[in-house]
C-alpha positions, -999 to +999 in steps of 0.1 A: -147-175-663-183-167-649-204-186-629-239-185-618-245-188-580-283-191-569-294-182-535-325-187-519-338-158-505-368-154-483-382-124-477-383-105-514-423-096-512-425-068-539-404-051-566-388-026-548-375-055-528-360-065-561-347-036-574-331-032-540-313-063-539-306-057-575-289-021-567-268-034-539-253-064-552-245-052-587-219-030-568-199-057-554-168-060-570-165-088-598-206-089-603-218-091-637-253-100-635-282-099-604-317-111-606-337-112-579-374-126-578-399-123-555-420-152-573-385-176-567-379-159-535-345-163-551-317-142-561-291-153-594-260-137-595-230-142-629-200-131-614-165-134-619-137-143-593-139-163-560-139-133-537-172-120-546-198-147-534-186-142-497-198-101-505-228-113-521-241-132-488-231-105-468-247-076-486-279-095-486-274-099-449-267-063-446-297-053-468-317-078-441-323-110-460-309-144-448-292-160-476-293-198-485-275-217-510 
């Protein structure tokens, strides 16, 4: 079953910004969905499996943005 995790995420101050955070974590494993908004300075991710929220927070780490639930 999917679920939606919502992060906030400082830092997102354009739309490449987005469309960055977008790239990397629709490549994690078990990902279905990103959004990532610079108005929200949030990101929204569907995914599917327990495994990939760990990856999610640290791809956004390794992309340089502090995560917070």
């Amino acid at each position: 079953m999917a679920q939606t995790m919502r992060l906030r995420v400082e830092g997102i101050h354009c739309e490449r910004c987005e469309a960055q955070i977008e790239g990397a974590l629709s490549k994690v494993p078990g990902v279905v969905k990103v959004t990532a908004s610079r108005a929200a300075q949030g990101v929204d991710v569907v995914m599917q499996g327990d495994g990939a929220a760990k990856t999610v927070k640290d791809r956004l780490r390794d992309l340089g943005y502090e995560p917070a639930v």
